[in-house]
N, C-alpha and C positions, 0 to 999 in steps of 0.2 A: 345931511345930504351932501353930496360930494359927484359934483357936477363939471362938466368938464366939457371942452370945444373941441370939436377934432378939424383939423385944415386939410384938406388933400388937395392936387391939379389934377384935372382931365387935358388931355388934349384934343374934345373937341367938347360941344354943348351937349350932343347926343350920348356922349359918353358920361359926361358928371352927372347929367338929368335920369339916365338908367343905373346909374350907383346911386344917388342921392333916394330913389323910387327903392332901390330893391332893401338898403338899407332901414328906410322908417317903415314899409312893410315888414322885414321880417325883426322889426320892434329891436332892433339893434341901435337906433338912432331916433329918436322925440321928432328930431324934423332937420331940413337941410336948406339952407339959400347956395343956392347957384349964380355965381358972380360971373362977370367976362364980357368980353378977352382980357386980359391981362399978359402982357408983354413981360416974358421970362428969358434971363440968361444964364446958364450954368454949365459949369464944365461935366463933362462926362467922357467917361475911358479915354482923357487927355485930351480931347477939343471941347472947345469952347462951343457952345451950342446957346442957338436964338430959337424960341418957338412961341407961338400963341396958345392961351391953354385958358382954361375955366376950373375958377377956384369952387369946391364944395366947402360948407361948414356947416359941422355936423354938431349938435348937441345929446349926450348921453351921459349917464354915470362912469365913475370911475369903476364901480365893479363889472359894468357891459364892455369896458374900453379894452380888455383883452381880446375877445369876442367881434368887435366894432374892426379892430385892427387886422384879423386875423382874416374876417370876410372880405377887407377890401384890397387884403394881399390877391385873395383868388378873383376877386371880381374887376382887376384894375387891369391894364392892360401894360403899363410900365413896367418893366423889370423891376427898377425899387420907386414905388409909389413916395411920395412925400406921404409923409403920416404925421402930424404935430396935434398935439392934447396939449392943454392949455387949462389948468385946476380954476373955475369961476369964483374966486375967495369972495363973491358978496353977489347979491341979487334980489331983486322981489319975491319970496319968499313965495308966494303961490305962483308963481313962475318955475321956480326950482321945483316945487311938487310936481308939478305936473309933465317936466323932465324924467322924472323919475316913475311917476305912474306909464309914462307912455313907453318905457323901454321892461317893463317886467315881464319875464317870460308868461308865455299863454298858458295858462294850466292845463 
């Protein structure tokens, strides 16, 4: 198995809580916690920028993670979403299973 954490920020609750939802619905993603606020600073198109935002982290396989990435291009509202995958190299073995059961396409 070959499981993996995705990180993305919303900028608000409403936002990460309806990505997080449409996400393990449409079995792209095992499950998601919704973290926040988190106090973020980063430059962008040359100014330094302050915002409040709410972290998702998402659990899926490496082979939905094309998929996982490509949906939260369309469904985020930022121009370039933070997107970070992160390979789980060890875990509870029926943890990881059931990772993996929960993201298999619906026949």
């Amino acid at each position: 198995m070959s499981v993996v954490q995705v990180t993305t920020t919303c900028g608000s609750r409403e936002e990460a809580d309806r990505l997080a939802g449409a996400l393990v619905e449409e079995r792209l993603a095992a499950c998601a916690q919704v973290t926040g606020p988190v106090g973020s600073r980063y430059r962008w198109k040359g100014v330094v920028e302050q915002a409040e935002e709410w972290a998702c982290q998402l659990k899926t396989t490496r082979r939905r993670l094309p998929a996982l990435m490509a949906r939260i291009k369309v469904l985020h509202s930022y121009e370039t979403p933070e997107i970070l995958a992160t390979s789980i190299d060890d875990g509870d073995p029926a943890y990881l299973a059931w990772v993996e059961e929960q993201v298999q396409p619906e026949p």
